[in-house]
C-alpha positions as CSV (number, residue, x, y, z in Angstrom):
1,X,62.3,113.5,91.7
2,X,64.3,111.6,94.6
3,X,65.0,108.5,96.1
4,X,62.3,107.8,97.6
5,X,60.2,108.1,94.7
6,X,62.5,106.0,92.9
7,X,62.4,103.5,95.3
8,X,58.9,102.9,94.9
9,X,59.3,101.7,91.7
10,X,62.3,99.8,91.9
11,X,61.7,98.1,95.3
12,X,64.0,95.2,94.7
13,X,66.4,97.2,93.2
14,X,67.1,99.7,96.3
15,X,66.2,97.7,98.5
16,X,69.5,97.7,100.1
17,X,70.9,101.0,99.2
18,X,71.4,102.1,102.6
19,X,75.0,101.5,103.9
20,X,76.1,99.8,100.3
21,X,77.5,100.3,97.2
22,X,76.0,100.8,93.6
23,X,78.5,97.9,92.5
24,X,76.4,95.2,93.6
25,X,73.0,96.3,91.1
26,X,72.9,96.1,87.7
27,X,75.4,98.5,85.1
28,X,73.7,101.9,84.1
29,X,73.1,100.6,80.6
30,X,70.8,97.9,82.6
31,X,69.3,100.2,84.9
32,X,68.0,102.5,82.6
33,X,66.6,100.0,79.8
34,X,64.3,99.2,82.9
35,X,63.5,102.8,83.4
36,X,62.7,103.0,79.5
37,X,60.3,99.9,80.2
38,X,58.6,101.6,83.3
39,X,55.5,103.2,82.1
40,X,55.7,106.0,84.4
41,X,58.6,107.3,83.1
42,X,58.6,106.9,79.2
43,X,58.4,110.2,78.2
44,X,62.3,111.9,77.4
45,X,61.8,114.3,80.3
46,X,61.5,112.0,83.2
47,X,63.5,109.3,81.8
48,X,66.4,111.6,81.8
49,X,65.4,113.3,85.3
50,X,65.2,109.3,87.5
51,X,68.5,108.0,85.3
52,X,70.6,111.4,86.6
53,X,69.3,110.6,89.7
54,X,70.4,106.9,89.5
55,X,73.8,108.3,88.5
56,X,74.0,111.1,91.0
57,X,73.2,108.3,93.9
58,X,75.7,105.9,92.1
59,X,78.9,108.6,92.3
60,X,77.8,109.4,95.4
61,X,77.8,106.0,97.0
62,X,81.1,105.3,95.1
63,X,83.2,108.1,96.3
64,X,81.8,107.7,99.7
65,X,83.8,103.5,99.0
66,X,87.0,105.1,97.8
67,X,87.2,107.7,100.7
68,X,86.6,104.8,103.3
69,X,89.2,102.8,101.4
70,X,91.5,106.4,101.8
71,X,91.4,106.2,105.5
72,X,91.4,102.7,105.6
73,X,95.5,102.9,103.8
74,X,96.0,105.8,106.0
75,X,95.5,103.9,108.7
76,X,97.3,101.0,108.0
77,X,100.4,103.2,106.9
78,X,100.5,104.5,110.1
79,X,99.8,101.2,112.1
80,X,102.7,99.3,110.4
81,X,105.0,101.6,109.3
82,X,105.1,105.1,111.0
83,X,104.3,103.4,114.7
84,X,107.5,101.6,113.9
85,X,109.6,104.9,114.8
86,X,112.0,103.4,111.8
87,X,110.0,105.3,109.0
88,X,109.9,109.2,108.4
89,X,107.2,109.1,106.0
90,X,105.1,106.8,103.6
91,X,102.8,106.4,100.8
92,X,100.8,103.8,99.0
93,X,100.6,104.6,95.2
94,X,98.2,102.6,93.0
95,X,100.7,101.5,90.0
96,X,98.3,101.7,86.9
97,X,97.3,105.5,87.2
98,X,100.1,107.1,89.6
99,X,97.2,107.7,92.2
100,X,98.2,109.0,95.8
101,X,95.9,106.2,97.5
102,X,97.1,107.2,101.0
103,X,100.4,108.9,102.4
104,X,102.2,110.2,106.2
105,X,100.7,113.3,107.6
106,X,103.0,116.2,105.3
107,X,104.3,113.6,102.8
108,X,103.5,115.3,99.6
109,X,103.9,113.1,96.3
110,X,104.2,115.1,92.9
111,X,103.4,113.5,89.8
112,X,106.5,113.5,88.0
113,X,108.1,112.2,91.3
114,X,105.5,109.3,91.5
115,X,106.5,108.8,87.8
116,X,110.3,108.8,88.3
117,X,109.7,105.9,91.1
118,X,107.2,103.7,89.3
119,X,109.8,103.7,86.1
120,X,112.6,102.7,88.1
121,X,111.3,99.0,88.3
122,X,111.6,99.6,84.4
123,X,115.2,98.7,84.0
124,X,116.5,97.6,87.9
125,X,121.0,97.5,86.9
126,X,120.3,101.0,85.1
127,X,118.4,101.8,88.3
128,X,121.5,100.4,90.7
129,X,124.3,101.9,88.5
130,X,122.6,105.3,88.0
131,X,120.6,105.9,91.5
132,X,117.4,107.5,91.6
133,X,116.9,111.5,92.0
134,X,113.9,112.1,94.6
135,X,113.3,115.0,96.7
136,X,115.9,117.5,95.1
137,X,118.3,114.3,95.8
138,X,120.4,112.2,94.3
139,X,120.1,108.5,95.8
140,X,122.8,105.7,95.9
141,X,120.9,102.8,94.8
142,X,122.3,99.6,97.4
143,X,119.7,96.8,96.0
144,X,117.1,97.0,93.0
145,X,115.2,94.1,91.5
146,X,111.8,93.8,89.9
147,X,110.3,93.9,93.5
148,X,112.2,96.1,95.6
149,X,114.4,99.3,95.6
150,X,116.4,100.6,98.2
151,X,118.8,103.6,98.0
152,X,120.5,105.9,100.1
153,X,121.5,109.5,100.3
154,X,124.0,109.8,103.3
155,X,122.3,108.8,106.2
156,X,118.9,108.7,104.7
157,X,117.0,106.3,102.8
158,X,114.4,105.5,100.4
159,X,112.4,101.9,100.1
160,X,110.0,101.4,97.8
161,X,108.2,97.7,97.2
162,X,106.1,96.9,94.4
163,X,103.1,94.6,95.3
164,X,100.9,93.4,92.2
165,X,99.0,96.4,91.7
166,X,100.5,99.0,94.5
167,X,103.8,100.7,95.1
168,X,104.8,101.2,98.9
169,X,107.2,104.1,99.5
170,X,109.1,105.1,102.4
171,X,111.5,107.3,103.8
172,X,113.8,107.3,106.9
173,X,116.6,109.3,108.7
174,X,119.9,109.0,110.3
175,X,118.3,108.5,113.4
176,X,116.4,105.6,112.3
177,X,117.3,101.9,111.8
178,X,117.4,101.4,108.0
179,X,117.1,97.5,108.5
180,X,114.0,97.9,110.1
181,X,112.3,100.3,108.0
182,X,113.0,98.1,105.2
183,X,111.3,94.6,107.0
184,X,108.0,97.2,108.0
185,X,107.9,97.6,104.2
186,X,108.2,94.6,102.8
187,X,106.0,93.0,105.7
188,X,103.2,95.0,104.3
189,X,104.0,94.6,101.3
190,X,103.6,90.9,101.6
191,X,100.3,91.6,103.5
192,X,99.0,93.2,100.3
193,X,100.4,90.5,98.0
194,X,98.5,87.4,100.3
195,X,95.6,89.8,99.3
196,X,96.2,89.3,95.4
197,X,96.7,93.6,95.1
């Protein structure tokens, strides 16, 4: 059983499956009550052969979304924050699950870290009185409210920005302008605010 097969059964319903996403078409639960209707298909054998072929085509087409989505962040980090020259290196991390959605080129995010800096917006004076520890460091925080964090370890410095459902981190050295590192991050920030995420 493939695609095409499939297909010409359910014109209407991959019609349009080149170059889109499974999102658009019914649920599974939907898709496979009409496979259970289909005649050709109502023994247990080939009901369960076309419906792991709807969900194969269905992962498929959405990991294919989320890695376009990938390199879409990557590109926009790099676009307004590392073509800056003000910002060492970046990430965008999605708030609800801890997920790495895009980072700089060597900019490697732990899970405990990414943990550590999405609970800082927890309780923002226990944040500014006690600092934040990131990257084997201890960090002087210098501003912390339920939006924005920024801290400093010498000559170095960490931003971080919470939009509605992201967190934007970012790093920068003694070399660097700290002022402008911080208006690149909040600047996209607000882009992905005016965009509701």
């Amino acid at each position: 059983m493939n695609f095409y097969s499939i297909k010409k059964f359910f014109p209407r319903l991959l019609n349009n499956h080149r170059g889109s996403n499974f999102v658009i078409y019914p649920v599974y639960i939907d898709i496979t009550f009409l496979l259970h209707r289909s005649r050709k298909y109502r023994s247990t054998s080939r009901f369960q052969d076309v419906s792991n072929v709807f969900i194969f085509y269905h992962l498929q087409d959405l990991k294919n979304v989320d890695a376009v989505k990938m390199n879409q962040l990557s590109n926009l980090l790099q676009d307004a924050l590392i073509c800056t020259d003000h910002v060492q290196q970046c990430a965008i991390i999605r708030r609800k699950d801890g997920n790495v959605r895009a980072s700089s080129v060597g900019f490697n995010l732990y899970p405990d870290q990414v943990t550590l800096l999405l609970d800082a917006f927890k309780n923002p004076p226990q944040t500014r009185e006690e600092g934040i520890y990131f990257d084997d460091k201890q960090y002087k925080c210098v501003r912390a409210d339920k939006t924005s964090i920024y801290a400093k370890c010498g000559k170095r410095g960490l931003v971080l920005v919470k939009t509605m459902t992201l967190l934007i981190i970012a790093t920068y050295t003694e070399s660097m302008f700290p002022s402008v590192c911080v208006e690149a991050v909040e600047k996209l920030a607000d882009y992905f605010k005016e965009k509701g995420k």
